[in-house]
N, CA, C and O atoms as a MOPAC input file, in Angstrom:
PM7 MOZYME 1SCF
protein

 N    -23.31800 1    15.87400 1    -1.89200 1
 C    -23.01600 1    14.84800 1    -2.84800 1
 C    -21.60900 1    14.31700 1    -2.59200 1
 O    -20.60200 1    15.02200 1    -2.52800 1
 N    -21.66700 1    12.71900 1    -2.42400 1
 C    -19.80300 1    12.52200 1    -2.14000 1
 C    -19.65900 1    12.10500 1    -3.37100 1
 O    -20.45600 1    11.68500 1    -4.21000 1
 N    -18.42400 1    12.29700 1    -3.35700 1
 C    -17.54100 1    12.22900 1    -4.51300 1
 C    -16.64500 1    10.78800 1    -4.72100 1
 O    -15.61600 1    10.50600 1    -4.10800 1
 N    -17.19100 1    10.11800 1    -5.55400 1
 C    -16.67000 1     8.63900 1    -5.49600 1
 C    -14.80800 1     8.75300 1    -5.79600 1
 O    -14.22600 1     9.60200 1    -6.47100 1
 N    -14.19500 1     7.55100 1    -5.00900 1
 C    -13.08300 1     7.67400 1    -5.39900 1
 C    -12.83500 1     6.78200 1    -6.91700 1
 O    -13.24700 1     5.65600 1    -7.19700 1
 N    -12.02100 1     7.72000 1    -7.74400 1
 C    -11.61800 1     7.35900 1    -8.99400 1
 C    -10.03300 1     6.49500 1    -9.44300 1
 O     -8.86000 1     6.85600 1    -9.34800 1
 N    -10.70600 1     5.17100 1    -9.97500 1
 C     -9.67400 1     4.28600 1   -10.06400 1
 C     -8.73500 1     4.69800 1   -11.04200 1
 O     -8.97800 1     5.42200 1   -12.00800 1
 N     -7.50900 1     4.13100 1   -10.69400 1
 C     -6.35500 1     4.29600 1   -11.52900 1
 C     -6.65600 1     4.37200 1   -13.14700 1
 O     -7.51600 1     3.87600 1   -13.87500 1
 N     -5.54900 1     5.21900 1   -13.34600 1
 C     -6.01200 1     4.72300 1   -15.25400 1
 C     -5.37800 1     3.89100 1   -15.54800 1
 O     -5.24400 1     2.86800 1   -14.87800 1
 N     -4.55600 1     4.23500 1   -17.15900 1
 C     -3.87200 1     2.49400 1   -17.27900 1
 C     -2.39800 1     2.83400 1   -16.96400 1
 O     -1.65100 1     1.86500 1   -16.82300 1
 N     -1.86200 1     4.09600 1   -16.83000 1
 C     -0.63500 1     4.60300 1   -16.98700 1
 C     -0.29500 1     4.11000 1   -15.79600 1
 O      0.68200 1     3.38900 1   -15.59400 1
 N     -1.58000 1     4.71600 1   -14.46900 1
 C     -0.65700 1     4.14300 1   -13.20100 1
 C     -0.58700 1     2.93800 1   -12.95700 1
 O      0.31100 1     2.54500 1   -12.21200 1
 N     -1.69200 1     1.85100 1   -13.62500 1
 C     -1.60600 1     0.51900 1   -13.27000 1
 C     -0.53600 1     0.03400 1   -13.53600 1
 O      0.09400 1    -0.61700 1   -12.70300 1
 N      0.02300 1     0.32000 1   -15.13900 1
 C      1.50800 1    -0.10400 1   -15.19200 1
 C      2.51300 1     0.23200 1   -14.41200 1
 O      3.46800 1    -0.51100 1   -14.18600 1
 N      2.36900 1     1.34400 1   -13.95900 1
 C      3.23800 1     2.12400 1   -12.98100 1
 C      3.36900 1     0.73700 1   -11.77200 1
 O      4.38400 1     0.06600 1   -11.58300 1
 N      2.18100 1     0.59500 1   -11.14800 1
 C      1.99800 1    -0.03700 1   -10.40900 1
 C      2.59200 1    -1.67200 1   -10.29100 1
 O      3.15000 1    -2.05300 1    -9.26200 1
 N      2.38400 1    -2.60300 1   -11.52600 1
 C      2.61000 1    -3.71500 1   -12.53600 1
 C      4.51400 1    -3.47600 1   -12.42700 1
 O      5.28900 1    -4.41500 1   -12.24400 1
 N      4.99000 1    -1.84600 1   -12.61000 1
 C      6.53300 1    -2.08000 1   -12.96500 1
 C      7.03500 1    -2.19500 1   -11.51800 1
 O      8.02400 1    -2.92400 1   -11.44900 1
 N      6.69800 1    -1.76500 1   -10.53100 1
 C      6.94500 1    -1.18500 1    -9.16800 1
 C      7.01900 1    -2.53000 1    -8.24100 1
 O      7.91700 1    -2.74400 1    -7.42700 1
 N      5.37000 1    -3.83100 1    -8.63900 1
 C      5.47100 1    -5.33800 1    -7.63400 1
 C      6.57900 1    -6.17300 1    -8.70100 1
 O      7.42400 1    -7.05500 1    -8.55100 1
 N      6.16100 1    -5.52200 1    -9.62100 1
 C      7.50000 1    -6.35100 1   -10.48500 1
 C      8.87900 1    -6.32600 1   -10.13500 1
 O      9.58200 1    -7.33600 1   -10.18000 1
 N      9.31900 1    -5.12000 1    -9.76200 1
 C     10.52900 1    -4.52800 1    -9.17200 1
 C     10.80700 1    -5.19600 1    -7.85300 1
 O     11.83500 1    -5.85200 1    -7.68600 1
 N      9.87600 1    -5.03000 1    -6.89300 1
 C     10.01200 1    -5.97400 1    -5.84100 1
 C     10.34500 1    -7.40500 1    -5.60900 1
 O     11.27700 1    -7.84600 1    -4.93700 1
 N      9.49200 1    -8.02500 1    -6.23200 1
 C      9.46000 1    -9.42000 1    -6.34300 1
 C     10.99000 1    -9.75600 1    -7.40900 1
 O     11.57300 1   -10.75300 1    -6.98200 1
 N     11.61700 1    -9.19000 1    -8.52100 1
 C     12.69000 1    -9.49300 1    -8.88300 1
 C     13.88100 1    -9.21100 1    -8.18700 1
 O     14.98500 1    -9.69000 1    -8.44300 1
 N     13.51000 1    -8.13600 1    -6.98700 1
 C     14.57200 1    -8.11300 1    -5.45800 1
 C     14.75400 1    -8.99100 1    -4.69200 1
 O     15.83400 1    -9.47300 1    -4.34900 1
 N     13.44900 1    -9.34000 1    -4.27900 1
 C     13.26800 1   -10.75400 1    -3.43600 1
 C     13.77300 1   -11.98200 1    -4.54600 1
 O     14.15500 1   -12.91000 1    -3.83300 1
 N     13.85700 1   -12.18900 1    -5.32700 1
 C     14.52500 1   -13.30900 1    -6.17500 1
 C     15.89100 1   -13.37800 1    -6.35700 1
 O     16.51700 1   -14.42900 1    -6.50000 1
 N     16.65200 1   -11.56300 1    -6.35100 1
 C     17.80200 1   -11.46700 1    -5.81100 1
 C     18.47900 1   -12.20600 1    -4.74100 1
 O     19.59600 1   -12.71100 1    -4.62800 1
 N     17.27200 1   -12.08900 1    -3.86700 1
 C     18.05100 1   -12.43900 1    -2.20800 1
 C     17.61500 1   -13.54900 1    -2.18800 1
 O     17.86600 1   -14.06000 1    -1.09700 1
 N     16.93200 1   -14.38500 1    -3.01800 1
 C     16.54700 1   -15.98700 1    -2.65000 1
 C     17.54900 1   -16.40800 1    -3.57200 1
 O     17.61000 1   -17.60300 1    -3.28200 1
 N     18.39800 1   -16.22700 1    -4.51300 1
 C     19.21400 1   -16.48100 1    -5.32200 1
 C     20.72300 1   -16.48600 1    -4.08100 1
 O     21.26200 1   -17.54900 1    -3.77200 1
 N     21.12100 1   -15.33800 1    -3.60700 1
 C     22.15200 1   -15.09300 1    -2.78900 1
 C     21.71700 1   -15.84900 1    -1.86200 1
 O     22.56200 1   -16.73600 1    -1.74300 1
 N     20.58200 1   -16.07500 1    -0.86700 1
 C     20.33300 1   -17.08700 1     0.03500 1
 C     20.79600 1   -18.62200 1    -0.03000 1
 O     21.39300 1   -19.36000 1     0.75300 1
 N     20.23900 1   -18.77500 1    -1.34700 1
 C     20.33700 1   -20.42600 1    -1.90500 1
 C     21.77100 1   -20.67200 1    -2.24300 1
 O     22.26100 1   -21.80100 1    -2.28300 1
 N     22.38300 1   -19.62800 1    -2.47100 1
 C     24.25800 1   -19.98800 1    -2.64200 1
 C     24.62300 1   -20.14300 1    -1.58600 1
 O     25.27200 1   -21.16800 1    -1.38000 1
 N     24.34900 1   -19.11200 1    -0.33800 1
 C     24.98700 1   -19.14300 1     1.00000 1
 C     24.50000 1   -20.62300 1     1.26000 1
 O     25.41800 1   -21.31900 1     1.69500 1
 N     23.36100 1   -21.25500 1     1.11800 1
 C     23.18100 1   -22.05400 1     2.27500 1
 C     23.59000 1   -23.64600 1     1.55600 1
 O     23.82900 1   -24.65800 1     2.21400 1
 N     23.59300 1   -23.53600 1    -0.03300 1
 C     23.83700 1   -24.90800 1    -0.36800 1
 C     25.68000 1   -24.72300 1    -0.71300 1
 O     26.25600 1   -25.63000 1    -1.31500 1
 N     26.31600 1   -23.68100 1    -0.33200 1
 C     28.25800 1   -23.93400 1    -0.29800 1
 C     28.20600 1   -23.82900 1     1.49800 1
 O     29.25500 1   -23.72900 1     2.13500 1
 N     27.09700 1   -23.86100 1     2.05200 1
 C     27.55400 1   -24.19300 1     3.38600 1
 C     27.40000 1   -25.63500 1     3.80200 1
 O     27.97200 1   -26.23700 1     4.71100 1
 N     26.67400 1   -25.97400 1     3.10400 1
 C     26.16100 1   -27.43700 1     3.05400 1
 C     27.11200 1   -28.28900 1     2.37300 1
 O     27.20400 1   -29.48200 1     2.66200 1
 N     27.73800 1   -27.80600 1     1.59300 1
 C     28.65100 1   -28.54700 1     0.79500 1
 C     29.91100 1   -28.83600 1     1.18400 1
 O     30.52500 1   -29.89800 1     1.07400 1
 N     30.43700 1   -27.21200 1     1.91300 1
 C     31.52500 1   -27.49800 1     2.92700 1
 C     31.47200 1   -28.52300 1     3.86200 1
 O     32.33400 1   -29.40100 1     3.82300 1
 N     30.49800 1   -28.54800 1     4.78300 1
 C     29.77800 1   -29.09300 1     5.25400 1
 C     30.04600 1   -30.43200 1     5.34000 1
 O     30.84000 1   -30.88600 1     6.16300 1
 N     29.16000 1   -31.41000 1     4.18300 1
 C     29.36600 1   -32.34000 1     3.59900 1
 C     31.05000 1   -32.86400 1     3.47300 1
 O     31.73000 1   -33.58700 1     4.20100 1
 N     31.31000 1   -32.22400 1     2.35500 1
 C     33.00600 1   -32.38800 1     2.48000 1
 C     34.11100 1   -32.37500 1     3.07400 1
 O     35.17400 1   -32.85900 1     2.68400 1
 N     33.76800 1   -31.51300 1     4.56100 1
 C     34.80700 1   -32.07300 1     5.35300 1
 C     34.51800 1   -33.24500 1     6.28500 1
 O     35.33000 1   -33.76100 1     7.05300 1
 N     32.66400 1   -33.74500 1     6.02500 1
 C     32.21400 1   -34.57600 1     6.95500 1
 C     33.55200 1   -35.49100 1     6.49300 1
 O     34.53500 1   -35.85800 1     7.13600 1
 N     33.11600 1   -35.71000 1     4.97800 1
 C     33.74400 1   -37.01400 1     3.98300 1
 C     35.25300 1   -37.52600 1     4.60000 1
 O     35.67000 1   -38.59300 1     5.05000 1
 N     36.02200 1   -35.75100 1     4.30000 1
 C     37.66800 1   -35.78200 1     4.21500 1
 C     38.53400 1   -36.13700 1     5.97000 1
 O     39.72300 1   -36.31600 1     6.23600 1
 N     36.98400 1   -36.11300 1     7.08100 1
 C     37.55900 1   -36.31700 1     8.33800 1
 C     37.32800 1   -38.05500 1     8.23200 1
 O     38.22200 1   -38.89600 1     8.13300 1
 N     36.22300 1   -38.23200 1     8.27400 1
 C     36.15400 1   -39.94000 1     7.55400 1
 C     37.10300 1   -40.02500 1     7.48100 1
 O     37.75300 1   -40.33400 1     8.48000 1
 N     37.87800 1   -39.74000 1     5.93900 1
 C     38.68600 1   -40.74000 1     5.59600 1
 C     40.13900 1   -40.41400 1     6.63800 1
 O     40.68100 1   -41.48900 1     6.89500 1
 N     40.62800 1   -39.62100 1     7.06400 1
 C     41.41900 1   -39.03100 1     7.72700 1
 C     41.47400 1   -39.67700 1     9.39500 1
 O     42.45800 1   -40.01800 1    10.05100 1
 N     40.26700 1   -39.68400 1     9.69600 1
 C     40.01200 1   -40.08800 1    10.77000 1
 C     40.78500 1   -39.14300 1    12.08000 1
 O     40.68800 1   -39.60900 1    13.21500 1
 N     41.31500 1   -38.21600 1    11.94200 1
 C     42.00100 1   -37.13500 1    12.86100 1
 C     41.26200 1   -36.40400 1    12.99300 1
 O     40.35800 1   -36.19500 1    12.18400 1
 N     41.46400 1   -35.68600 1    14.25700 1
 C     40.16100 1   -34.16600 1    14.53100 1
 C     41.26500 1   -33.58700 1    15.42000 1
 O     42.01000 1   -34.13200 1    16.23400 1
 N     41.14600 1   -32.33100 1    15.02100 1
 C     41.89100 1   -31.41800 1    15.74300 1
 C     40.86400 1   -30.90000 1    16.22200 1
 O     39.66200 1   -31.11600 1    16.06400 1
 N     41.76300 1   -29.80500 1    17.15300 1
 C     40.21100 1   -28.66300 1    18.16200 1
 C     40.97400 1   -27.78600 1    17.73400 1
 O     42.20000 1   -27.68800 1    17.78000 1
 N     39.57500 1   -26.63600 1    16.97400 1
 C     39.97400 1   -26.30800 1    16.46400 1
 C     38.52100 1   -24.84200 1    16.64000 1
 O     37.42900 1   -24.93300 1    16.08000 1
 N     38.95000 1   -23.64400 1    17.53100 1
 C     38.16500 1   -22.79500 1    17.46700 1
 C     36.61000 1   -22.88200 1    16.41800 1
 O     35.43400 1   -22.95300 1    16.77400 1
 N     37.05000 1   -22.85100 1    15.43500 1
 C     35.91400 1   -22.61100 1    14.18000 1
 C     35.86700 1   -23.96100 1    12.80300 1
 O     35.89800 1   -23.75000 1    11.59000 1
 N     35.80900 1   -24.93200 1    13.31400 1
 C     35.80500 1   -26.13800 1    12.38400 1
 C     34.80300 1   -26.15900 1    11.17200 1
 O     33.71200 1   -25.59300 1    11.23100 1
 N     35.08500 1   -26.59800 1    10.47200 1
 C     34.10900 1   -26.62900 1     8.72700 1
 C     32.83000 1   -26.81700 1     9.04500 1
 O     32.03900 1   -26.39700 1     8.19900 1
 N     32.27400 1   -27.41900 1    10.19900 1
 C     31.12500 1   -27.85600 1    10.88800 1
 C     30.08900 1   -26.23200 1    11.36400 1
 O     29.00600 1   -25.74900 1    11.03200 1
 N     31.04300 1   -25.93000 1    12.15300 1
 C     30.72100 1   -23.96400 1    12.44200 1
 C     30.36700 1   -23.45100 1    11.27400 1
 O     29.22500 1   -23.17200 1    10.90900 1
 N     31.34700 1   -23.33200 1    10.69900 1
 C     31.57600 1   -22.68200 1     9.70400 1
 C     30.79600 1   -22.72200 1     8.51300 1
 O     30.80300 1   -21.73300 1     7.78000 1
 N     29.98200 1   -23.94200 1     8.15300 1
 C     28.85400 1   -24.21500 1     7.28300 1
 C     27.65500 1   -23.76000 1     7.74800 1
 O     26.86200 1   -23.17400 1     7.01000 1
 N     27.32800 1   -24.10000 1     9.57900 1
 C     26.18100 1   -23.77600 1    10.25900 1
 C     25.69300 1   -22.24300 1    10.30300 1
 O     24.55100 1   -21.81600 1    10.46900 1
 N     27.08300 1   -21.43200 1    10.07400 1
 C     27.28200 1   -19.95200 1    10.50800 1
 C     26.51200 1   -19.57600 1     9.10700 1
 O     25.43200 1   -18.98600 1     9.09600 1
 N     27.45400 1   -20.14400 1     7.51700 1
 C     26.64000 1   -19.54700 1     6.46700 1
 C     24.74000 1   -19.78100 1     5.80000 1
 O     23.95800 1   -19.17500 1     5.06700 1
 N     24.76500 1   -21.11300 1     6.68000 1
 C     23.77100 1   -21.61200 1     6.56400 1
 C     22.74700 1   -20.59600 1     7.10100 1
 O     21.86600 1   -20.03800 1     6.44500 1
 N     23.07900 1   -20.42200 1     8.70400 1
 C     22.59700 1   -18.96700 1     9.19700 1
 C     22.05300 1   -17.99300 1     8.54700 1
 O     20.90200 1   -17.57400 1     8.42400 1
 N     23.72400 1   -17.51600 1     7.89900 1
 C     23.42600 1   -16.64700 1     7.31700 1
 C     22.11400 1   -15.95400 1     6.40300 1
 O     21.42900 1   -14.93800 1     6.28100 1
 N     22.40100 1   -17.70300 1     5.73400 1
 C     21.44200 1   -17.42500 1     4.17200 1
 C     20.03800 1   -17.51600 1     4.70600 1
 O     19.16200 1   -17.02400 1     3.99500 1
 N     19.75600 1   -17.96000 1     5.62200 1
 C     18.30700 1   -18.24900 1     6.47400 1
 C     18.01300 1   -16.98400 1     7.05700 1
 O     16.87300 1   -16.55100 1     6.88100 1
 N     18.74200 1   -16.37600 1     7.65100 1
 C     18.60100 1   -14.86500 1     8.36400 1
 C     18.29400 1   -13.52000 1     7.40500 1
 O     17.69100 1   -12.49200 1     7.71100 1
 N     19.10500 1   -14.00400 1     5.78000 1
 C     19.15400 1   -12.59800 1     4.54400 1
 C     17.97700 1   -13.35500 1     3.94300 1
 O     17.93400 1   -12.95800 1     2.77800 1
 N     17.13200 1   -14.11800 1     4.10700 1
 C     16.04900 1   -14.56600 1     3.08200 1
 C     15.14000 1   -13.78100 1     3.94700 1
 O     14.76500 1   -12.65200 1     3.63100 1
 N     14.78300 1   -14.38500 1     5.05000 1
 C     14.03500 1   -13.80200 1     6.31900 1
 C     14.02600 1   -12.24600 1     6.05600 1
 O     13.00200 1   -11.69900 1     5.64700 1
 N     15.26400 1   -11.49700 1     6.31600 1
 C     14.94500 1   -10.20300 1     6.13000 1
 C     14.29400 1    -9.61700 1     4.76300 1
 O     13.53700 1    -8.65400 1     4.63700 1
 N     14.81300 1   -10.48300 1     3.78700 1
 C     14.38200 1    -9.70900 1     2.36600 1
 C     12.75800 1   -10.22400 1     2.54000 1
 O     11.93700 1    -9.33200 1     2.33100 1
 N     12.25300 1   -11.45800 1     2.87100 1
 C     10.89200 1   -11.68400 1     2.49700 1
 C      9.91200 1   -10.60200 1     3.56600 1
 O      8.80100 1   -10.23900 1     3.17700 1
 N     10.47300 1   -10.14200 1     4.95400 1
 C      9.88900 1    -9.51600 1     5.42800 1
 C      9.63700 1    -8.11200 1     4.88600 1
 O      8.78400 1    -7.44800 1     5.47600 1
 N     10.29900 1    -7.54400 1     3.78500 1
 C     10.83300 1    -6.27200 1     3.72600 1
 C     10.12800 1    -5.96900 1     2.39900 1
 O     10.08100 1    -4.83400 1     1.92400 1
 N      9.55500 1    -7.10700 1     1.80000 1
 C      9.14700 1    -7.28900 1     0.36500 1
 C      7.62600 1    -7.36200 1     0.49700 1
 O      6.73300 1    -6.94700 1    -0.24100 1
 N      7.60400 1    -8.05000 1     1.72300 1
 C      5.60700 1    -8.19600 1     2.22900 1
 C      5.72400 1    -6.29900 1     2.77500 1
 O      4.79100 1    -5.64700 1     2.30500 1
 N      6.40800 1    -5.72600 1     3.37800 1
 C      6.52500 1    -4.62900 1     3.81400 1
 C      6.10500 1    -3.61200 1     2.53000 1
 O      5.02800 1    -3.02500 1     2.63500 1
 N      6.66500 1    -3.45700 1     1.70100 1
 C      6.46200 1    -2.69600 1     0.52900 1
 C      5.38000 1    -3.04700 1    -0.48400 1
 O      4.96300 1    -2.13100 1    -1.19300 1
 N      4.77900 1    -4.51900 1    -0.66000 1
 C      3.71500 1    -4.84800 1    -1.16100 1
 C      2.67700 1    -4.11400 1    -0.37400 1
 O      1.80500 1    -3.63100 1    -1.09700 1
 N      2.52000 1    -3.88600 1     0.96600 1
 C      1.66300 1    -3.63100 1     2.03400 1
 C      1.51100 1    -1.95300 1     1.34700 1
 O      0.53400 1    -1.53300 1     0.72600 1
 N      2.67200 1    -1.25200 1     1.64800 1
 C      2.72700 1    -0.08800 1     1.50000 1
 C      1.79600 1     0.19000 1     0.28000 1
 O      0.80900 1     0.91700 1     0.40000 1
 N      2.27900 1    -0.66100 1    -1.39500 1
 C      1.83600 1    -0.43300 1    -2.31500 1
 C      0.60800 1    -0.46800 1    -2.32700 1
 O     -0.00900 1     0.44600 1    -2.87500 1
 N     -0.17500 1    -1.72500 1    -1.61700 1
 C     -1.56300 1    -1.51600 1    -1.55300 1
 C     -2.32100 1    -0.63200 1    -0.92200 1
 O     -3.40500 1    -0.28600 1    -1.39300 1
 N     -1.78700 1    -0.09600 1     0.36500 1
 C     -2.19300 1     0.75100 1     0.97000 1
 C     -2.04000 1     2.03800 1     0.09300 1
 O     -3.05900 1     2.72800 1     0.08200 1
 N     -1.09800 1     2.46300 1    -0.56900 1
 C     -1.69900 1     3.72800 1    -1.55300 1
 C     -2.36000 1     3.64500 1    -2.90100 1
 O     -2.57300 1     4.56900 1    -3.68600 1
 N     -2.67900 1     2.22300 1    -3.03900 1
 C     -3.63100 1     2.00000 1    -4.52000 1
 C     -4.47300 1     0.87000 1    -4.05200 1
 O     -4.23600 1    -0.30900 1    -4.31600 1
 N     -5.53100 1     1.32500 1    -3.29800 1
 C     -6.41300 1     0.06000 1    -2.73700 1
 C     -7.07200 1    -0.41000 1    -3.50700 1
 O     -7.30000 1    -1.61600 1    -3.40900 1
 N     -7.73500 1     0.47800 1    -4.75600 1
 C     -8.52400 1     0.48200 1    -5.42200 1
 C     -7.86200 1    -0.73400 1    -7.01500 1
 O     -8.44100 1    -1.29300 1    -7.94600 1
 N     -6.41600 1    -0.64200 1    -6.55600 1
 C     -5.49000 1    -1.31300 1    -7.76200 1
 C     -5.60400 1    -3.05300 1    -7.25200 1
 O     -5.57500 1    -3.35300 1    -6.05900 1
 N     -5.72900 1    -4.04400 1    -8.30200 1
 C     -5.62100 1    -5.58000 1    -8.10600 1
 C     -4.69900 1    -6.18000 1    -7.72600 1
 O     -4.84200 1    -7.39500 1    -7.86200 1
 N     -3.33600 1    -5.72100 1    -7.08600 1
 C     -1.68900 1    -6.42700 1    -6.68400 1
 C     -2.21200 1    -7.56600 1    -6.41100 1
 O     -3.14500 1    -7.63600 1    -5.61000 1
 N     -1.66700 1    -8.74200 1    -7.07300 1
 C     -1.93000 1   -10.04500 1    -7.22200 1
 C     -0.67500 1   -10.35500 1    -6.02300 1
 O      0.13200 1    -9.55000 1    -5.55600 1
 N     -0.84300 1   -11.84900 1    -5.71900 1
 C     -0.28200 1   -12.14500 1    -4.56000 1
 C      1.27700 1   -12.56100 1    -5.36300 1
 O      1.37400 1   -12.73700 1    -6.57700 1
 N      2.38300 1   -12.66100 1    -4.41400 1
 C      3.34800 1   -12.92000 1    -4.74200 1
 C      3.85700 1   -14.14200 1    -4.91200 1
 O      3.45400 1   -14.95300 1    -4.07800 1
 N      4.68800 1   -14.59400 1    -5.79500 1
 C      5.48700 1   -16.20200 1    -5.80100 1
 C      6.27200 1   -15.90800 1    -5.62100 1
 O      6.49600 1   -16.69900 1    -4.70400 1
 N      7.66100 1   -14.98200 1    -5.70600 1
 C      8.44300 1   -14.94400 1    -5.04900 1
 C      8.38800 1   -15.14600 1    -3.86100 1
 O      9.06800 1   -16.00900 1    -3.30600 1
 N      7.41600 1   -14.24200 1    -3.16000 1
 C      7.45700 1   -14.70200 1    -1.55300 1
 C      7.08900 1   -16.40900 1    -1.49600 1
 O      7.63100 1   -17.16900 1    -0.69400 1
 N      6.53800 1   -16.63900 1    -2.04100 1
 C      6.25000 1   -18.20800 1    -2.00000 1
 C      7.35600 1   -18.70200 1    -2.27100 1
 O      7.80600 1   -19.32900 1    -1.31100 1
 N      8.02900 1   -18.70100 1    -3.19300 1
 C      9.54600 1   -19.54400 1    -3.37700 1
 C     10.20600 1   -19.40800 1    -1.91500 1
 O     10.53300 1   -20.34500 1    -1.18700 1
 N     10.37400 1   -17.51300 1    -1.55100 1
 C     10.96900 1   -17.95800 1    -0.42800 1
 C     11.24000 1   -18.67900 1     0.59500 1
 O     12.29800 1   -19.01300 1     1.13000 1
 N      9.73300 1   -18.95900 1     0.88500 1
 C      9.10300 1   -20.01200 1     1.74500 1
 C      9.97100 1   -21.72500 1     1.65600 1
 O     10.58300 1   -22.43600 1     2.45300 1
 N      9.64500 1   -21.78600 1     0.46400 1
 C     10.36800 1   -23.12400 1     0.17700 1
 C     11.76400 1   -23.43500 1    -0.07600 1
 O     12.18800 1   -24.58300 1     0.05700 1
 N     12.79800 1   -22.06200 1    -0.58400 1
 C     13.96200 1   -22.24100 1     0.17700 1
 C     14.53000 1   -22.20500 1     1.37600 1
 O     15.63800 1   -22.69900 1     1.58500 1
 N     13.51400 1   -21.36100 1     2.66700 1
 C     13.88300 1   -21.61100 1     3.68900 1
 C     13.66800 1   -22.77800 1     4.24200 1
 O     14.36400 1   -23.17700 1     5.17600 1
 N     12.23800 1   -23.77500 1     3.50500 1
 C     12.21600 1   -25.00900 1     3.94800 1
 C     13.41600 1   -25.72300 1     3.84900 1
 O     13.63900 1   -26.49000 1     4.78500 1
 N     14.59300 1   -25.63800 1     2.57100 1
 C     15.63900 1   -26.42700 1     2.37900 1
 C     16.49500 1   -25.80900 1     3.44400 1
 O     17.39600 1   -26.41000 1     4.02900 1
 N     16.21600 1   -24.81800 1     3.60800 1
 C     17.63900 1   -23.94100 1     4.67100 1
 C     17.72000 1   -24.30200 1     5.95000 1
 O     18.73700 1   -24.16100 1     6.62800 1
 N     16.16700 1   -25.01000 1     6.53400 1
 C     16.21900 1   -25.38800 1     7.79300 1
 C     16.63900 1   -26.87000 1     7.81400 1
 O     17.53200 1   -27.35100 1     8.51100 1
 N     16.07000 1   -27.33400 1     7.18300 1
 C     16.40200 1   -29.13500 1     6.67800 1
 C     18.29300 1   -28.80600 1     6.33500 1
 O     19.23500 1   -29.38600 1     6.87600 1
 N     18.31100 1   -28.48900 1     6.03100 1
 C     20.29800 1   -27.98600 1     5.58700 1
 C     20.71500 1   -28.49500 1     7.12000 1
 O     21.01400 1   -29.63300 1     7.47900 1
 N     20.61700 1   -27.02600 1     8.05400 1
 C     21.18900 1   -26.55700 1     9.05000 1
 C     20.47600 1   -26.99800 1    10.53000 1
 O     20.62400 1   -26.49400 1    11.64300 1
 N     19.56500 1   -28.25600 1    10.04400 1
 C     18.90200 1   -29.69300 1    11.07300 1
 C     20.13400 1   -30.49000 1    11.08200 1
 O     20.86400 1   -30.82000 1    12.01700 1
 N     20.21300 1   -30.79400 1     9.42000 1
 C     21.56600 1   -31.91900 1     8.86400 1
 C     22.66600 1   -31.42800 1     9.75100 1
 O     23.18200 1   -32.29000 1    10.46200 1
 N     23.06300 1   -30.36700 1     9.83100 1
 C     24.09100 1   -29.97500 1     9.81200 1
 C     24.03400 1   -30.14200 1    11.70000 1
 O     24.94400 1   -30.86400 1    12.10900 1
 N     23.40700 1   -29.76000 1    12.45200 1
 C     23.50000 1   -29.79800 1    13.53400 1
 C     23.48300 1   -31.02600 1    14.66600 1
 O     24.11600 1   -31.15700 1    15.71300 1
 N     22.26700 1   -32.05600 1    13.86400 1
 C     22.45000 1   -33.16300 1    14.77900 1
 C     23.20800 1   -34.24500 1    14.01800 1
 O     22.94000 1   -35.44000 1    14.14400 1
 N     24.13900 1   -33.78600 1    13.24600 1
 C     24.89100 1   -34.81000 1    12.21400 1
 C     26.08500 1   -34.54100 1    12.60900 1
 O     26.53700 1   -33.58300 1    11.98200 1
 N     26.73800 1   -34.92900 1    13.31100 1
 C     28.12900 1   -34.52300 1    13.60400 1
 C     29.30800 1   -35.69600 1    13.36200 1
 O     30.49100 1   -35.43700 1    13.58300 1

């Protein structure tokens, strides 16, 4: 006689419910810290486009506001990337030890998606805009 496997009760589902919850308000962490890095790199960015305009001088200058926006822009594109990979990583895990449990799909990871859409459009601007 096999022995059917027995679904969660309600204790672990919440368990379960507090745990993608936990995740996904991490990943909102790092799409929050992402979206600062990449729109004060953009802004720098922007603003020294403006202040050389009006100035009309350019020095050479190792690491110019231009770098220097592209680098955080980077940044915030590279720490979204890692957190969304790391967040599908642990959703994976979670399902894999409660197969039998419903983990609904994520919007955080979906947001992520669409701030990296702004992060690449940013650091496009930023590159063939000189």
């Amino acid at each position: 006689m096999a022995i059917m496997p027995k679904s969660p009760d309600a204790s672990t589902l919440l368990s379960i419910d507090r745990t993608r919850l936990s995740y996904d308000r991490t990943l909102m962490s790092w799409i929050r810290t992402a979206t600062s890095l990449i729109t004060f790199g953009f802004s720098i960015y922007k603003f020294f486009q403006i202040e050389t305009e009006k100035a009309a001088a350019t020095t050479a200058r190792l690491l110019g506001p231009r770098e220097f926006a592209m680098a955080m822009i980077a940044i915030g594109l590279t720490s979204l990337l890692v957190a969304t990979m790391d967040h599908r990583r642990d959703l994976a895990a979670l399902r894999a030890e409660y197969p039998d449990a419903k983990i609904p799909r994520s919007t955080a990871r979906m947001m992520a998606g669409l701030i990296s859409v702004l992060g690449i459009t940013a650091f496009v601007a930023a590159v063939f805009r000189q």
